[in-house]
C-alpha positions, 0 to 999 in steps of 0.5 A: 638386291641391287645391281647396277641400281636397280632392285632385282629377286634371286630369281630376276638374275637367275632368268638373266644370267647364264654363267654368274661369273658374267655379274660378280665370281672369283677366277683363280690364276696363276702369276707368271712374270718375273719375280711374281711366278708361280704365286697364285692368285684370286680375282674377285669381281662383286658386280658393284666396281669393286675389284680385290686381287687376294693372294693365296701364297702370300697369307691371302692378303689383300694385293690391290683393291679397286672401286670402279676403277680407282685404287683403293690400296697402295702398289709398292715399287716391288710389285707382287712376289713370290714366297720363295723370294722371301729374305727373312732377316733384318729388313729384308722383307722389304725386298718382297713387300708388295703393300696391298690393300692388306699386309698382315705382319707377325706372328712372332715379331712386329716391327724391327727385327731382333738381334738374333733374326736369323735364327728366331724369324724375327726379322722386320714384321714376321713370316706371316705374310709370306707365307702360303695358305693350304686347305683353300676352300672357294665359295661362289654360291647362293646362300638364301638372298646373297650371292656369296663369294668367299676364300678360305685357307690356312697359314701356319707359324710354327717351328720345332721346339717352338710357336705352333700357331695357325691362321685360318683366313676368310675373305668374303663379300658379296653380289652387289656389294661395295665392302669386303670383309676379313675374318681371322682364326689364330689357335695355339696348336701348340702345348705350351703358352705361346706370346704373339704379335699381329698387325694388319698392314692396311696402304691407302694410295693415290687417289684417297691419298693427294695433297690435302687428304685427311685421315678421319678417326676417333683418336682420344689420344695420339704419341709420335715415335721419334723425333721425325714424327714429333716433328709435324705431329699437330698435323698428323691428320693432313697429307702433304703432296709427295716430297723428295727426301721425306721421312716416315712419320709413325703415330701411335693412337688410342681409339675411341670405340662405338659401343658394339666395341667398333672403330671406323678409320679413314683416308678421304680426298675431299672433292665432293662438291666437284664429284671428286672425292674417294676415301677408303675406310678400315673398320675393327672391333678394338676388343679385337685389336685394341691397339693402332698405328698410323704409318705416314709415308709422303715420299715420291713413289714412296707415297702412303698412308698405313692404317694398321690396327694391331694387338702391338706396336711396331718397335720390335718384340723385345720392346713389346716384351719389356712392357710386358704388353705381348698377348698370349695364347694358351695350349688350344685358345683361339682369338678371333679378328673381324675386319671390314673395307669399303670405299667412300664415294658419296657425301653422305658415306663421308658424313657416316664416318665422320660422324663415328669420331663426333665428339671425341677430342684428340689429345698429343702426348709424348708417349704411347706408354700412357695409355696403353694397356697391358693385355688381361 
């Protein structure tokens, strides 16, 4: 395997290493300021530079993410917060998102909130992502050649008389390595045909995101939301330096998979040439998650880049629902989610990506609803 870059056996490091935690581990604590206490917390270090920071109380979602000390997700002005924070109704899960590396948003509701939130939980993007895991299980083991590093919990969106779904979350890396992985279980625990929403709130901030920044995809075809979007559209791609006043640009793209069904999605500053350049990538299985959304957000402070693959959109249930594009969960069916992160550091990780999207043409409609498939 190699740390620091140099090749070492199973052995090697077990002759230098007393404690493993000394190279790569997982340390869980307890956050304690503010409006953060009491949520737990879960620091992963792999040895590589890569740093993650996954909260058990909040889905065990990614809360900040770094690579050899450089950002890889957003921070929101928030900061972390503590479940029993959370304001369901409306858009009021604004006041307890802390951004991340990873929000998850739904299980009942993705985008804006319903009339009757207040009642259903189908405020601005759900409770999921407030809600805390239980039955965790930590990993920190050899498993042949891998020295493994693992968190698994369970969140669960359910109510009486209604949804009884359950999230069984994994994050997982390992010894040495530069990318994480999220593996998702979502079973309808319930007896009855259950409709559902799921988006993966994936932030990219400073420094991936800067002023000429691009974001690299195989988009066969991208919709504005509104007319904000509409305007600026041809540049969808490129980011602005951050701009007082801005207002949120939300596209709506169609993605053209690898043949394994796989979709790499990027955010890189280019600055190779001066050894400058970072990126950070998404990669999915679009069978999974055939949907996708770009949120671009060049406000001060406010400054941020959303790649969000998805089974919805993000205007609400009842839109989703009118189109008859909801997916449903049968009485004990499962669907299963696999998603990959990493950084882009070198020119050569840059041609990879880049060449995922070679040869597709990106195409501007007016609309998401025409290419948007209803579930099967």
């Amino acid at each position: 395997m190699d740390i620091y870059g140099k090749q070492y056996s199973v052995k090697q490091v077990r002759q230098r290493i007393g404690n493993m935690d000394q190279i790569a581990g997982i340390r869980m604590a307890q956050l304690d300021d503010g409006l953060e206490r009491p949520a737990r917390a879960a620091f992963f270090h792999t040895g590589s530079g890569l740093e993650l920071t996954v909260l058990p109380d909040r889905c065990l979602d990614i809360a900040a993410a770094c690579f050899q000390g450089k950002a890889m997700g957003w921070r929101c002005v928030t900061g972390d917060v503590a479940p029993q924070y959370f304001e369901a109704e409306g858009l009021r899960w604004l006041r307890s998102y802390f951004g991340g590396l990873v929000t998850t948003c739904g299980l009942m509701n993705v985008g804006g909130p319903m009339p009757d939130s207040a009642v259903s939980g189908n405020g601005l993007h759900g409770r999921i992502g407030n809600t805390p895991a239980r039955d965790l299980k930590v990993t920190q083991e050899w498993q042949g050649n891998d020295y493994v590093l693992s968190i698994t919990g369970t969140m669960r969106d359910a109510v009486l008389f209604g949804e009884n779904l359950s999230l069984t979350r994994t994050v997982s890396t390992k010894l040495g390595e530069k990318r994480f992985w999220i593996r998702d279980v979502l079973v309808n625990e319930g007896f009855r045909p259950t409709k559902y929403m799921l988006l993966y709130h994936c932030n990219i901030g400073f420094p991936a995101l800067d002023e000429g920044s691009r974001m690299i995809s195989p988009s066969r075809f991208v919709a504005p939301r509104d007319e904000e979007a509409r305007d600026g559209a041809k540049h969808w791609n490129r980011m602005d330096p951050p701009k007082h006043g801005y207002a949120e640009k939300v596209y709506f793209h169609d993605m053209a998979p690898a043949r394994d069904g796989s979709v790499t999605v990027a955010l890189v500053n280019d600055g190779f040439s001066k050894g400058e350049g970072f990126g950070v990538y998404v990669k999915f299985n679009k069978k999974e998650l055939p949907r996708f959304t770009e949120w671009k957000m060049m406000g001060e402070q406010d400054y941020v880049v959303g790649l969000e693959p998805c089974t919805c959109g993000v205007e609400g249930r009842h839109t989703d629902e009118a189109l008859g594009l909801l997916h449903t969960l049968k009485p004990g069916q499962s669907k299963t989610v696999h998603l990959e992160f990493g950084p882009i550091t070198t020119p050569a990780e840059l041609r990879t990506v880049e060449a995922a999207r070679r040869g597709v043409k990106t195409q501007l409609v007016d609309s998401y609803k025409e290419f948007v498939q209803k579930p099967r």
